[in-house]
N, CA, C, O and CB atoms as a CASP TS submission, in Angstrom:
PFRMAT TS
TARGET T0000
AUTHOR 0000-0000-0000
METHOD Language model
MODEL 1
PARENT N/A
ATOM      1  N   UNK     1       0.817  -1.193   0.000  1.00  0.00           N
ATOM      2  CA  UNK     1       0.000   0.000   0.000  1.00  0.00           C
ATOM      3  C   UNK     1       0.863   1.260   0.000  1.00  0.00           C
ATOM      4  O   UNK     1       0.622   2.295  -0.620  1.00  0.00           O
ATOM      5  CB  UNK     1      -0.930  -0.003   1.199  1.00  0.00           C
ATOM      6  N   UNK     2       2.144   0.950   0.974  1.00  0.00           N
ATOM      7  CA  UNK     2       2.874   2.483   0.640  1.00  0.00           C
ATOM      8  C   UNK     2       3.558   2.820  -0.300  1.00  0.00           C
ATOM      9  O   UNK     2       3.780   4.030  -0.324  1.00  0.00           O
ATOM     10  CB  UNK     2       3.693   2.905   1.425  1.00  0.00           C
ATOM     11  N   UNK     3       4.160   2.014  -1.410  1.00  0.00           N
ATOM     12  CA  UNK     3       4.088   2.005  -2.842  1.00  0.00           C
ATOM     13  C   UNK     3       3.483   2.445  -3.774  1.00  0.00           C
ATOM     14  O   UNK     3       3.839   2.963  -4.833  1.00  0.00           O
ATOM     15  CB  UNK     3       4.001   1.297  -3.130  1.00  0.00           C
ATOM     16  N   UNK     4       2.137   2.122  -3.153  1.00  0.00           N
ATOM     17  CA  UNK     4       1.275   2.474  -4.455  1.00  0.00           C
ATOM     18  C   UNK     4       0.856   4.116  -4.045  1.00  0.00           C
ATOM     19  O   UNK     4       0.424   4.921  -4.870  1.00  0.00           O
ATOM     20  CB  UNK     4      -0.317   1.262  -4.677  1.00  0.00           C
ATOM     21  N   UNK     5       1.101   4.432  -2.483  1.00  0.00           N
ATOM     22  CA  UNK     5       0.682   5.566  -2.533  1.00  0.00           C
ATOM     23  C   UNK     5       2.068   6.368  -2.550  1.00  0.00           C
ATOM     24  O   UNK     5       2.106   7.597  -2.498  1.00  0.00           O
ATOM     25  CB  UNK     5      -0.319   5.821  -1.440  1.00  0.00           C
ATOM     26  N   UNK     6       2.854   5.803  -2.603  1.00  0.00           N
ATOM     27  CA  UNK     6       3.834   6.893  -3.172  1.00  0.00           C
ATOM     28  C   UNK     6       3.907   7.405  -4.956  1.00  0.00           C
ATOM     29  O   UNK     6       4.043   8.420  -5.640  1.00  0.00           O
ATOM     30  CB  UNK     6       5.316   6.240  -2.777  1.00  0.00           C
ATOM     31  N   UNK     7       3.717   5.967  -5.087  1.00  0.00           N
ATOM     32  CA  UNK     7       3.339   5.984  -6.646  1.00  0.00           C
ATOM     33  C   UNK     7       2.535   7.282  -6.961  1.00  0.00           C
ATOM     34  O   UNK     7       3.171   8.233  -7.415  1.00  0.00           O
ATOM     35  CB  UNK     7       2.382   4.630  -7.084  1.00  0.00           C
ATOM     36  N   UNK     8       1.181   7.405  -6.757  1.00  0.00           N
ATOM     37  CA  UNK     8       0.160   8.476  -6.443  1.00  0.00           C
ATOM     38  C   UNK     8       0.685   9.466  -6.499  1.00  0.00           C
ATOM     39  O   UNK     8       0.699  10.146  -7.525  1.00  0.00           O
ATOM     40  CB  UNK     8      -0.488   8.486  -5.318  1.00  0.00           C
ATOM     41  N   UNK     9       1.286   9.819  -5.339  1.00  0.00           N
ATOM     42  CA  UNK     9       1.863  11.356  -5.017  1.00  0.00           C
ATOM     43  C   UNK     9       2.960  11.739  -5.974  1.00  0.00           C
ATOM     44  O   UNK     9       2.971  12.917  -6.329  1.00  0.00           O
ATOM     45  CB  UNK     9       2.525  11.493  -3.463  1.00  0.00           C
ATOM     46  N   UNK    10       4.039  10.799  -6.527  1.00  0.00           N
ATOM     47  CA  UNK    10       4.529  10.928  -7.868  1.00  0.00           C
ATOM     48  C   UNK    10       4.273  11.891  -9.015  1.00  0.00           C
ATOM     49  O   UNK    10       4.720  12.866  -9.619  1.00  0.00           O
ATOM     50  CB  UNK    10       4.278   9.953  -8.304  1.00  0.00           C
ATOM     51  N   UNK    11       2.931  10.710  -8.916  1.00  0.00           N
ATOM     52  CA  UNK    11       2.262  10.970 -10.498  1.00  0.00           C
ATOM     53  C   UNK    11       1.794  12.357 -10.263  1.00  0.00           C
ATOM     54  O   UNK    11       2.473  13.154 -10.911  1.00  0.00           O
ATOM     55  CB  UNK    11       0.820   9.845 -11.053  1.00  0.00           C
ATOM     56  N   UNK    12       0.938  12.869  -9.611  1.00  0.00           N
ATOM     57  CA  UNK    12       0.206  13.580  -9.036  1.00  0.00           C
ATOM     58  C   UNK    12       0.462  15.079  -8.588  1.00  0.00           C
ATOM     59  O   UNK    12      -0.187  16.121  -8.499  1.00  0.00           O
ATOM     60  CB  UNK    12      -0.031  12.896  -8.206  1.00  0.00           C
ATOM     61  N   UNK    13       2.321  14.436  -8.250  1.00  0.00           N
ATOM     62  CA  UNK    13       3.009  16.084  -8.093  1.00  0.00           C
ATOM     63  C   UNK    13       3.145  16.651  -9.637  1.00  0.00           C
ATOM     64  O   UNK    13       2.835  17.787  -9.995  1.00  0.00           O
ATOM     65  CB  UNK    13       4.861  16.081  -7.266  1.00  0.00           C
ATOM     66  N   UNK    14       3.837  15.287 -10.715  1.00  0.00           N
ATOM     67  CA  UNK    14       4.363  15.953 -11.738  1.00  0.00           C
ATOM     68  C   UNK    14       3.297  16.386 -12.856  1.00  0.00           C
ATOM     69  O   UNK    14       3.514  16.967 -13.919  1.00  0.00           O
ATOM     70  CB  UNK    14       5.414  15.121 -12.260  1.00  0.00           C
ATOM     71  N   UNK    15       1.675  15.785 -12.132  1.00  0.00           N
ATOM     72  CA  UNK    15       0.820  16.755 -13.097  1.00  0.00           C
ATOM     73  C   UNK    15       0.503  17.740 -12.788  1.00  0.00           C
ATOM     74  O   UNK    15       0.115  18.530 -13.648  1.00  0.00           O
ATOM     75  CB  UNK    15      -0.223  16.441 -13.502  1.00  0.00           C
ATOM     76  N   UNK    16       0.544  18.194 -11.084  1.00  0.00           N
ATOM     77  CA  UNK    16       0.550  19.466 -10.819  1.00  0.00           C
ATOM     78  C   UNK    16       1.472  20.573 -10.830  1.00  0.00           C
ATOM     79  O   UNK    16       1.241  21.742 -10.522  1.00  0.00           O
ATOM     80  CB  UNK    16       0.234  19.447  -9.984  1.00  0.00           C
ATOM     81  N   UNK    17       2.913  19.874 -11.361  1.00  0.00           N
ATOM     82  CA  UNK    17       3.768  21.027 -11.506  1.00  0.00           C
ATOM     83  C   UNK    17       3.348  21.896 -13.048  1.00  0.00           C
ATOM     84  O   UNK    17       3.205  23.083 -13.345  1.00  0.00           O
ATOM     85  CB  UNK    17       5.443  20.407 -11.469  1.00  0.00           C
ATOM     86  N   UNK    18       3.254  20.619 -13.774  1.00  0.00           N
ATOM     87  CA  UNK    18       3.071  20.836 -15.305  1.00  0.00           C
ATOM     88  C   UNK    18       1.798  21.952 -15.422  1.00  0.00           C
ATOM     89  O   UNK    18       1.683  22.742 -16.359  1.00  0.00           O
ATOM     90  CB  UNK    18       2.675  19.233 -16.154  1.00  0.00           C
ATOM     91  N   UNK    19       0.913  21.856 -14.328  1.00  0.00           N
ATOM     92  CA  UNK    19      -0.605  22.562 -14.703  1.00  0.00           C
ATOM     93  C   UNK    19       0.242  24.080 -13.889  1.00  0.00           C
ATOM     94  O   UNK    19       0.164  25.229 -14.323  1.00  0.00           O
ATOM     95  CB  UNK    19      -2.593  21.607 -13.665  1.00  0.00           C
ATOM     96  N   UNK    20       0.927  23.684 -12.780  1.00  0.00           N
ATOM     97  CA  UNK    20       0.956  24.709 -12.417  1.00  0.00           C
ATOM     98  C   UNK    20       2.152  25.964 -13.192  1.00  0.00           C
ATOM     99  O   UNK    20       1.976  27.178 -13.290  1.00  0.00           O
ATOM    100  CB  UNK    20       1.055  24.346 -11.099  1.00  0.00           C
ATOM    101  N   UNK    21       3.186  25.252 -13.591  1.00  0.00           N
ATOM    102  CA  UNK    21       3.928  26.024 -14.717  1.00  0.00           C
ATOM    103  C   UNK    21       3.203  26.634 -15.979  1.00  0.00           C
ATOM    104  O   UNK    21       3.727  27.721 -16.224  1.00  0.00           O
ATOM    105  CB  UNK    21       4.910  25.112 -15.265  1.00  0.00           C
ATOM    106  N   UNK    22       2.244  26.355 -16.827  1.00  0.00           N
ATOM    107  CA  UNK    22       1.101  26.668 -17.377  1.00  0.00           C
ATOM    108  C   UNK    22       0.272  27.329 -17.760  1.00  0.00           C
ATOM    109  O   UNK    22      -0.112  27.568 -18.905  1.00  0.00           O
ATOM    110  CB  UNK    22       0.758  26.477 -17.192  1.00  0.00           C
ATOM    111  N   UNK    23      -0.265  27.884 -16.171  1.00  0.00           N
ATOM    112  CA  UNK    23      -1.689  27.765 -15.668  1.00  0.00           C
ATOM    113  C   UNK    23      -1.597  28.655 -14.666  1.00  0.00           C
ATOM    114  O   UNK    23      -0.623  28.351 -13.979  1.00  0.00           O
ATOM    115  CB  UNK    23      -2.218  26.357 -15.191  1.00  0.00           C
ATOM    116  N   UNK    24      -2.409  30.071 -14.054  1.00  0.00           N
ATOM    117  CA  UNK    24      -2.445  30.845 -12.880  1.00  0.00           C
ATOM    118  C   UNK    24      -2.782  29.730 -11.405  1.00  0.00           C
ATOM    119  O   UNK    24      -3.701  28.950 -11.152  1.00  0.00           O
ATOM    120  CB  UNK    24      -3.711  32.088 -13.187  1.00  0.00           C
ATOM    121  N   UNK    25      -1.762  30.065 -10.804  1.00  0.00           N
ATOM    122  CA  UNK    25      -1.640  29.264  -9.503  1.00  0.00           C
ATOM    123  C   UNK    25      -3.523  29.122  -9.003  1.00  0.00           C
ATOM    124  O   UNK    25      -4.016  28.125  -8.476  1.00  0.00           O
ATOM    125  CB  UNK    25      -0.427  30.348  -8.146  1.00  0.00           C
ATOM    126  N   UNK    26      -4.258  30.390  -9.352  1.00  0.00           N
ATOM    127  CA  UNK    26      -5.414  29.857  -8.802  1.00  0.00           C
ATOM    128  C   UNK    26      -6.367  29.053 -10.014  1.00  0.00           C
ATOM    129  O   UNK    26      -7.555  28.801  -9.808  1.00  0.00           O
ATOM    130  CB  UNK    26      -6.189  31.110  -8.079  1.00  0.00           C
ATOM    131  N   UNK    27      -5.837  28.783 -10.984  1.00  0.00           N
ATOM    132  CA  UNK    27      -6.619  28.185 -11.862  1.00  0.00           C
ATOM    133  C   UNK    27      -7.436  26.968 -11.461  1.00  0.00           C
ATOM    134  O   UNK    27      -6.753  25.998 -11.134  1.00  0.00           O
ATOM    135  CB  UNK    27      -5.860  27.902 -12.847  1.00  0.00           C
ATOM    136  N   UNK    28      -9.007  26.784 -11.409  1.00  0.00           N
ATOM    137  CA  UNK    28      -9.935  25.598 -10.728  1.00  0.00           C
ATOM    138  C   UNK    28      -8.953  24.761 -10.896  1.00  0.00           C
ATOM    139  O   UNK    28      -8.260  24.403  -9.944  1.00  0.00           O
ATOM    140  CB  UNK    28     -11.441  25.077 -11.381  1.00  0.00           C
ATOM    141  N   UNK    29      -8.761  24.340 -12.112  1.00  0.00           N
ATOM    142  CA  UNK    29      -7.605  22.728 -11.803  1.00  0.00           C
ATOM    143  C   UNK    29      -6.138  22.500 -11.057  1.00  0.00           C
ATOM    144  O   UNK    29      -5.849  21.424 -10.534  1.00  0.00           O
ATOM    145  CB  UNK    29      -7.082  22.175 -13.257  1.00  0.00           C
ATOM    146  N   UNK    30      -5.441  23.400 -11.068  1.00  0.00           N
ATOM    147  CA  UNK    30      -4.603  23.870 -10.326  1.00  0.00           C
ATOM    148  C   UNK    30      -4.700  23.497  -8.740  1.00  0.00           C
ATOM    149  O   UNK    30      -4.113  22.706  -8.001  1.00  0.00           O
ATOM    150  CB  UNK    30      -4.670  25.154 -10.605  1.00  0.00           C
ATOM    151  N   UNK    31      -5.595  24.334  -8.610  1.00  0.00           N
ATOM    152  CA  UNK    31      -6.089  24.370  -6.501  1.00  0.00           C
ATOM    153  C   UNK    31      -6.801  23.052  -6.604  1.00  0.00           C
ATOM    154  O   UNK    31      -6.412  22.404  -5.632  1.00  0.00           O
ATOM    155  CB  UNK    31      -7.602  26.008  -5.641  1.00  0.00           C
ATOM    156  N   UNK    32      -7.612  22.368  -7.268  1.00  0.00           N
ATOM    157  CA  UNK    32      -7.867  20.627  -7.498  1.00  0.00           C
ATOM    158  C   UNK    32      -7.072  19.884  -6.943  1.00  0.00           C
ATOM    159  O   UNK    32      -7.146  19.401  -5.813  1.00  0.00           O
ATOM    160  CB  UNK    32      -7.779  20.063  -8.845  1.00  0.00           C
ATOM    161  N   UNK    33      -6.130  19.744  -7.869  1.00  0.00           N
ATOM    162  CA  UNK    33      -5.161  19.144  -8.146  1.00  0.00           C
ATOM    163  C   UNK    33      -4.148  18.971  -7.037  1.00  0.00           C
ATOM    164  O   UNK    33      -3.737  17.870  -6.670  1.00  0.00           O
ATOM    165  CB  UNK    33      -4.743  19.686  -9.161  1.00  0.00           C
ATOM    166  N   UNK    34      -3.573  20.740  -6.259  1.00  0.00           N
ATOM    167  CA  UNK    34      -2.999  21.092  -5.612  1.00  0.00           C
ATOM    168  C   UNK    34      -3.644  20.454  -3.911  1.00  0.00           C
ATOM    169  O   UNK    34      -2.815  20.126  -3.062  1.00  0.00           O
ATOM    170  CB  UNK    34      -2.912  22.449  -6.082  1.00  0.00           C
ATOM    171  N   UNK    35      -5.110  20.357  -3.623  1.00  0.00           N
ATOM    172  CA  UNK    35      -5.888  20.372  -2.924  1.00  0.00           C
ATOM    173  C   UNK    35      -5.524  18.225  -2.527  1.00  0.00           C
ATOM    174  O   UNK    35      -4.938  17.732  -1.563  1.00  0.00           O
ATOM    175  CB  UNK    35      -7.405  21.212  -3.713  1.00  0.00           C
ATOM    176  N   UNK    36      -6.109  17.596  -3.613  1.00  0.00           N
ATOM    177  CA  UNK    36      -5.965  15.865  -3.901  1.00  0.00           C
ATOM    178  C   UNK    36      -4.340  15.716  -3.501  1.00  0.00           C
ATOM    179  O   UNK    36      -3.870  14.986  -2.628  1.00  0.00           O
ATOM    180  CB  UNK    36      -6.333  15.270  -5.908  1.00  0.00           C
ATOM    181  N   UNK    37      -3.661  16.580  -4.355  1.00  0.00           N
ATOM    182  CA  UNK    37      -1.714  16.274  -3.633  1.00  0.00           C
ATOM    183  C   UNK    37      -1.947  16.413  -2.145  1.00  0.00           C
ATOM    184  O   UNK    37      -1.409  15.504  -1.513  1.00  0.00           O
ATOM    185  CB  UNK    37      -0.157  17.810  -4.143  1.00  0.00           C
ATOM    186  N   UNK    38      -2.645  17.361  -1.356  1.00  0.00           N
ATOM    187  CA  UNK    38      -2.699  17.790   0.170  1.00  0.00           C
ATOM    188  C   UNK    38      -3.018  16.215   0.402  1.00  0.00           C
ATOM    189  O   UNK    38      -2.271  15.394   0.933  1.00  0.00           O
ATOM    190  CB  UNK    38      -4.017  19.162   0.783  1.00  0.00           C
ATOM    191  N   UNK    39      -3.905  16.068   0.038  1.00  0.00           N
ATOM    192  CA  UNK    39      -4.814  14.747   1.176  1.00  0.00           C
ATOM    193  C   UNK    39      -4.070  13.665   0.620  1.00  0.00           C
ATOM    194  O   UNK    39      -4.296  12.813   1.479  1.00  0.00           O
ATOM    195  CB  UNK    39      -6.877  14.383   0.977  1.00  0.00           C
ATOM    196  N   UNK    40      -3.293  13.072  -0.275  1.00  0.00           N
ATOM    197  CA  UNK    40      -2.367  11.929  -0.517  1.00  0.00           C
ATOM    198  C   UNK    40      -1.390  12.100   0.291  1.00  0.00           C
ATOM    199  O   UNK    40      -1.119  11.095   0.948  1.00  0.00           O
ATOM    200  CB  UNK    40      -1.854  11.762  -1.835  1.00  0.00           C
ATOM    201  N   UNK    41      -0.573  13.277   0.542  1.00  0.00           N
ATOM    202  CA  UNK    41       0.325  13.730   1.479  1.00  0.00           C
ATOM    203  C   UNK    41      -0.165  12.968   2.736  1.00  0.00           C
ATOM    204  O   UNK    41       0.289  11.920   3.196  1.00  0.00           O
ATOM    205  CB  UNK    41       0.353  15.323   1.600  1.00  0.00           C
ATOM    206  N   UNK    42      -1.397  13.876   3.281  1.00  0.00           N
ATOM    207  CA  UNK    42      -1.354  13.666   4.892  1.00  0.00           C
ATOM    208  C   UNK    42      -1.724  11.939   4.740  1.00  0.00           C
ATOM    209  O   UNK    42      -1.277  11.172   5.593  1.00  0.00           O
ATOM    210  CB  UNK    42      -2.769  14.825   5.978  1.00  0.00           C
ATOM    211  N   UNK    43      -2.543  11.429   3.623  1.00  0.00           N
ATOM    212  CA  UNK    43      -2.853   9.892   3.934  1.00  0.00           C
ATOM    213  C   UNK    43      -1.313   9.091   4.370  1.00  0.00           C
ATOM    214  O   UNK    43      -1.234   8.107   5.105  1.00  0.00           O
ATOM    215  CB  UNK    43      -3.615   9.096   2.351  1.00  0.00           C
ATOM    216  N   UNK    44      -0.146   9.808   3.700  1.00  0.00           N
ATOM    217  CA  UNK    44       0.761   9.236   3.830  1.00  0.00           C
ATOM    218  C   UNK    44       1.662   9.482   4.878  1.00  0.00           C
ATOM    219  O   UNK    44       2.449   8.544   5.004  1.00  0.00           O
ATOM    220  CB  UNK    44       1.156   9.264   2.907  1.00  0.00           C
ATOM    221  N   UNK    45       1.925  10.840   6.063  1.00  0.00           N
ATOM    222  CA  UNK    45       2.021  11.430   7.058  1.00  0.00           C
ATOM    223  C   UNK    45       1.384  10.084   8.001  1.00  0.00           C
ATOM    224  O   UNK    45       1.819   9.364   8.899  1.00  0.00           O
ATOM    225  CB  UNK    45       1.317  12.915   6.971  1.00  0.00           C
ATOM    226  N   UNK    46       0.440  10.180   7.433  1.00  0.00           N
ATOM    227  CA  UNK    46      -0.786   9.469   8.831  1.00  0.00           C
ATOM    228  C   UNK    46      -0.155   7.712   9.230  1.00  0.00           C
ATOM    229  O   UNK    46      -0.015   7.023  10.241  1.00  0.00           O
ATOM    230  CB  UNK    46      -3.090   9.215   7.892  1.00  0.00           C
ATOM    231  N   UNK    47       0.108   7.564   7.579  1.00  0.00           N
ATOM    232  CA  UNK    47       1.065   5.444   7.562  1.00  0.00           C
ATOM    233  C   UNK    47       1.922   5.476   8.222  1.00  0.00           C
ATOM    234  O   UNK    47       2.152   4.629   9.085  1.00  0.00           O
ATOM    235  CB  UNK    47       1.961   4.599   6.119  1.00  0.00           C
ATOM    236  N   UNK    48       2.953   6.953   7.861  1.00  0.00           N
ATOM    237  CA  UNK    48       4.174   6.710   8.084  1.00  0.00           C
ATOM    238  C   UNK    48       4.183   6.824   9.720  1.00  0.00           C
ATOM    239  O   UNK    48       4.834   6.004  10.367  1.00  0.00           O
ATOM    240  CB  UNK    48       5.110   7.674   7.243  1.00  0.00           C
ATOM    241  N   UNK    49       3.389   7.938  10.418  1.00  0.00           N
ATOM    242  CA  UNK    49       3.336   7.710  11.479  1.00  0.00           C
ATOM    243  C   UNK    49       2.913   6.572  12.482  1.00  0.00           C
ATOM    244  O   UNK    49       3.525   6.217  13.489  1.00  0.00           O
ATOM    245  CB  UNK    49       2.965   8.426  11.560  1.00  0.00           C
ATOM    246  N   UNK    50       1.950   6.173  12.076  1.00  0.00           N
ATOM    247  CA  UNK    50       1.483   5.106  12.827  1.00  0.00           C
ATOM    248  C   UNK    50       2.242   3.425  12.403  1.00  0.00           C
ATOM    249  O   UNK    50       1.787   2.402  12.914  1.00  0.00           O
ATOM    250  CB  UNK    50      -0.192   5.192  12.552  1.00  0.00           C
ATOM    251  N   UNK    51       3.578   3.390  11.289  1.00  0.00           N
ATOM    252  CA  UNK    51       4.004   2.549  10.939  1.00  0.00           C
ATOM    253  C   UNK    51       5.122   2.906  11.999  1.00  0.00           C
ATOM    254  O   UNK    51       5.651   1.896  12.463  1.00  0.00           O
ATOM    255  CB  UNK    51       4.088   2.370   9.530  1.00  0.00           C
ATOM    256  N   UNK    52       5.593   4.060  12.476  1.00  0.00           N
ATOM    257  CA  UNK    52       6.668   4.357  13.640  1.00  0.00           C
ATOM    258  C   UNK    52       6.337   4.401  14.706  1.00  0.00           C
ATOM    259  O   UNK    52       7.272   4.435  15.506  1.00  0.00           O
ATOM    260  CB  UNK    52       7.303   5.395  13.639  1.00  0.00           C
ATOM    261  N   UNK    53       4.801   4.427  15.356  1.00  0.00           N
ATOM    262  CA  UNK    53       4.564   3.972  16.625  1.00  0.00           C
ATOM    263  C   UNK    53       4.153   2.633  16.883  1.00  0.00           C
ATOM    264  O   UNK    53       3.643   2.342  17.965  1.00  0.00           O
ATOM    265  CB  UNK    53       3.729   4.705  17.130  1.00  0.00           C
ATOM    266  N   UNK    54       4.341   1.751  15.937  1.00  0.00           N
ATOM    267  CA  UNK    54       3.895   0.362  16.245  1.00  0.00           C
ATOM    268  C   UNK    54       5.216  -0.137  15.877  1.00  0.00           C
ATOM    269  O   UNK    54       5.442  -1.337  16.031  1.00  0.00           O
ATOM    270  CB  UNK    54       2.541  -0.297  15.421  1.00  0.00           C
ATOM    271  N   UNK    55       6.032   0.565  15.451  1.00  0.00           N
ATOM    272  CA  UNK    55       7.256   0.314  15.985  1.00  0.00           C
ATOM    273  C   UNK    55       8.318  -0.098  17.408  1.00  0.00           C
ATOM    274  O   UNK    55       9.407  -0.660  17.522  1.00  0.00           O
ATOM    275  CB  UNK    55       7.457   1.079  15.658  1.00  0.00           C
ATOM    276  N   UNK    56       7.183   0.614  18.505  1.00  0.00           N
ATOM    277  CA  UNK    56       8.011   0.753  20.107  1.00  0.00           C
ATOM    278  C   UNK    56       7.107  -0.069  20.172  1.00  0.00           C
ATOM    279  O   UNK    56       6.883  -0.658  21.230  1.00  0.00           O
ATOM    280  CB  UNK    56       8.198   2.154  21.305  1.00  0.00           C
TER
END
């Protein structure tokens, strides 16, 4: 699973750089885009943490 969601955030940054080089930073797809990268982030914040407290 943390593969595939790294995979995700990958893909996901390099279509939002591309829209955002482009495209006015507030462009609807832009802040979308920018918004879906946020919440793949924290989904992955949230693994990594709780993969380091079930660690102790």
């Amino acid at each position: 699973m943390e593969k595939r969601l790294l995979k995700k955030i990958e893909v996901l940054r390099r279509k939002l750089y591309r829209y955002a080089t482009t495209r006015s930073l507030v462009d609807d797809e832009v802040v979308e885009l920018s918004q879906e990268l946020d919440h793949l982030l924290n989904q992955y914040q949230r693994l990594d943490k709780y993969r380091q407290m079930s660690f102790w």
